[in-house]
Every structure is written in C-alpha cells, then in structure tokens.
C-alpha positions in Angstrom: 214.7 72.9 -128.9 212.3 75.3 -127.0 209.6 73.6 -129.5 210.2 70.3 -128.6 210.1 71.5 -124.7 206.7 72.9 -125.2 205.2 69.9 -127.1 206.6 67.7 -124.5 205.1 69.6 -121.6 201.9 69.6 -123.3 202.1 65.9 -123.6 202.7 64.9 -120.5 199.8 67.7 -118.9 197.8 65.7 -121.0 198.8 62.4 -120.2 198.2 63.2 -116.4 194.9 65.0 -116.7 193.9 61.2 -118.6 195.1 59.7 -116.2 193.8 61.5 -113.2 190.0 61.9 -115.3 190.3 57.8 -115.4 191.2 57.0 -112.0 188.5 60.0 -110.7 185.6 57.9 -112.6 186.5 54.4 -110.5 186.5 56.3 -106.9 182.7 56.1 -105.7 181.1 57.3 -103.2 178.6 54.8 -101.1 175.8 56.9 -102.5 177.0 56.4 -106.1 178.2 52.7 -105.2 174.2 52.2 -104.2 173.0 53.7 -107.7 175.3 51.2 -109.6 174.3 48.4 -107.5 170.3 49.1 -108.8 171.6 49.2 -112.0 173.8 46.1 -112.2 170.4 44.3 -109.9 168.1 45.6 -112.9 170.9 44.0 -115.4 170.8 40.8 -113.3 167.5 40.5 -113.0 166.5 40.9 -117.2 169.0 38.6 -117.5 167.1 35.7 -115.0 164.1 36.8 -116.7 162.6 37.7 -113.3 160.6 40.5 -115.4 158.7 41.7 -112.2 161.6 42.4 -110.5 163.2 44.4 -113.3 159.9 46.3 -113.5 159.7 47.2 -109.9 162.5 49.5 -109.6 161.1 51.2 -112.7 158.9 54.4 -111.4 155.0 54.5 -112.4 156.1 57.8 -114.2 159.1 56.7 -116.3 159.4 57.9 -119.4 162.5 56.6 -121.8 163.8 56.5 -125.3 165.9 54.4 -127.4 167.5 54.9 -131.6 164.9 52.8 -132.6 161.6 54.0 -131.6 160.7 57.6 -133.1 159.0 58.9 -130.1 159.6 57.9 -125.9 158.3 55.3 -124.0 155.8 55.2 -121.0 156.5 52.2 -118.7 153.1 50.8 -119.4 154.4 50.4 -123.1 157.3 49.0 -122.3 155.5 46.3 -119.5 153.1 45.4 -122.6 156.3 45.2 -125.5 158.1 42.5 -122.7 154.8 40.8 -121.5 154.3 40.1 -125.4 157.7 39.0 -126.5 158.8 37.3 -123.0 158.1 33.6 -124.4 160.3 34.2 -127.1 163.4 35.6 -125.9 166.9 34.3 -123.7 169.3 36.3 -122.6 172.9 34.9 -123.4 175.4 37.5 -121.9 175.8 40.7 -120.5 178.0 43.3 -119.1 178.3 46.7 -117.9 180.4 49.0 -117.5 180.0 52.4 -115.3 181.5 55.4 -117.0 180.1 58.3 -115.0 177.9 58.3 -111.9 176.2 61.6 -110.4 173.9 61.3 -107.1 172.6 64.9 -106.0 170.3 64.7 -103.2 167.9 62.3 -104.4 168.1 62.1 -108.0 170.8 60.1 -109.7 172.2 60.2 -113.5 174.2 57.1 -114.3 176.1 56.8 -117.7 177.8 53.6 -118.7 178.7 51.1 -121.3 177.2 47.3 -122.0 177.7 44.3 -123.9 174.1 42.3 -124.7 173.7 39.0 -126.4 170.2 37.1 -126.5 168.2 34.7 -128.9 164.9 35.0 -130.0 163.4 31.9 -131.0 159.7 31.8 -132.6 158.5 28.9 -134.8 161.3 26.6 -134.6 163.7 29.5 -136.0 166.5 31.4 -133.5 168.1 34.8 -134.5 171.3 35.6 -132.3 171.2 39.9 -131.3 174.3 40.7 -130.0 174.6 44.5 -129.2 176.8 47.7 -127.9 175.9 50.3 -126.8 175.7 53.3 -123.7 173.0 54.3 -121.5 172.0 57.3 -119.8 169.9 56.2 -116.5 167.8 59.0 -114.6 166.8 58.1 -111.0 165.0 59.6 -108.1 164.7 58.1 -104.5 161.3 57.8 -102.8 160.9 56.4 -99.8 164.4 55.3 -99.3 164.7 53.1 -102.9 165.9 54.2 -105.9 163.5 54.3 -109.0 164.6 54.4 -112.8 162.8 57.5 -113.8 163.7 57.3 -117.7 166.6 57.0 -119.8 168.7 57.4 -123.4 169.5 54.1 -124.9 172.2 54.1 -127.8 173.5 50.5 -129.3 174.9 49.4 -132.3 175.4 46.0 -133.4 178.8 43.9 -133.0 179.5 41.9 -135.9 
C-alpha cells in the first residue's frame, strides 16, 4: 500500500508540474507578445509573397541554417535562392505555433512549431511540399525594431 502511495504522489507531482510548464509557455509578456507578432508578420508576409517585406526584418548580418544545406546561410544567399525560385512557387497554408519565447534586453530567442504547404510549378508540372517542422529564431533590436539575426530550421515531411 505504501508503494502504491508513493507512485501516486509521484504521478500527480508530475501531472501538475505538466500542467503548470504548459500554462507558463501561453502567459506572455508584451515584450515576448511583440517578438511573436514579427514572427507571425514574417509568416504572413512569405505567405502574400510580399518577399521585400519578409526580407526587411531580416538583419544585413543574418546568418541561418537549415537540415538541408551542409553549411549556414548569409542573407544575401538566401535573397538570391528566393529572387531565383520566386516565379515558381505558391504558398498554400501555413501555421505556427509558439513553444518557448525568451526576450532579454534586446535580443530575443523564439522556438516554435509550423505547418507549411506550397506548390512549385515549372513547365506545366506542380509538385505539392507539405512540411513540419520547429524553428529556433534569434533576434536583436536596433533602433526600436526587431531584426531576425539567424536561425535553426528542422522539418520533416507529412505524408
């Protein structure tokens, strides 16, 4: 019986400390409410395929990195990737999800969970990507704006 006490007490320690962690990570701040609001404006913005707008909250001195590409990306590489394939892509869907948001003084970490679908159509012929994934977002505040310093990209297709 004292067994069964002790497992149960454990069990419900961890159910509250779940429970508390979860409802902790949807309380923001207004600082970390302004970080997500960049990010889901950036999301918003790929999606209209207003590419200067999603580029201009990206810092001259952004460096990022995905699974796919064996080494990180400047901006300029990335500006040049987009300018090149712009014509032949359309975002379908998207949505994000913020798992943990840290703003200390003027830098900001952002980690959170999307949803991406989009077509790319070249010669007549459309392939449908459809992706998961998580994102780690870096950003620093200059002059009163926040500015997506690099990041960690990690997706996996959905089936």
């Amino acid at each position: 019986m004292k067994k069964l006490m002790y497992y149960a007490a454990i069990a419900v320690t961890m159910i509250a400390l779940l429970g508390a962690s979860t409802l902790n990570a949807q309380e923001w701040t207004k600082d970390q409410m302004e970080v997500w609001k960049v990010i889901e404006n950036s999301w918003a913005n790929w999606q209209e395929g207003d590419y200067d707008a999603a580029f201009a909250n990206i810092h001259e001195k952004y460096i990022g990195w995905n699974i796919e590409d064996p080494l990180p990306t400047s901006k300029e590489k990335w500006v040049n990737s987009i300018t090149m394939m712009k014509d032949f892509v359309t975002f379908n869907y998207y949505d994000i999800e913020p798992a943990r948001i840290l703003v200390y003084d003027d830098v900001a970490v952002v980690h959170y969970y999307y949803n991406q679908s989009f077509t790319y159509t070249k010669d007549d012929e459309s392939t449908d990507y459809n992706y998961k994934g998580k994102n780690a977002e870096f950003l620093i505040k200059e002059k009163g704006e926040w500015f997506l310093i690099g990041d960690m990209t990690f997706w996996k297709s959905k089936k």
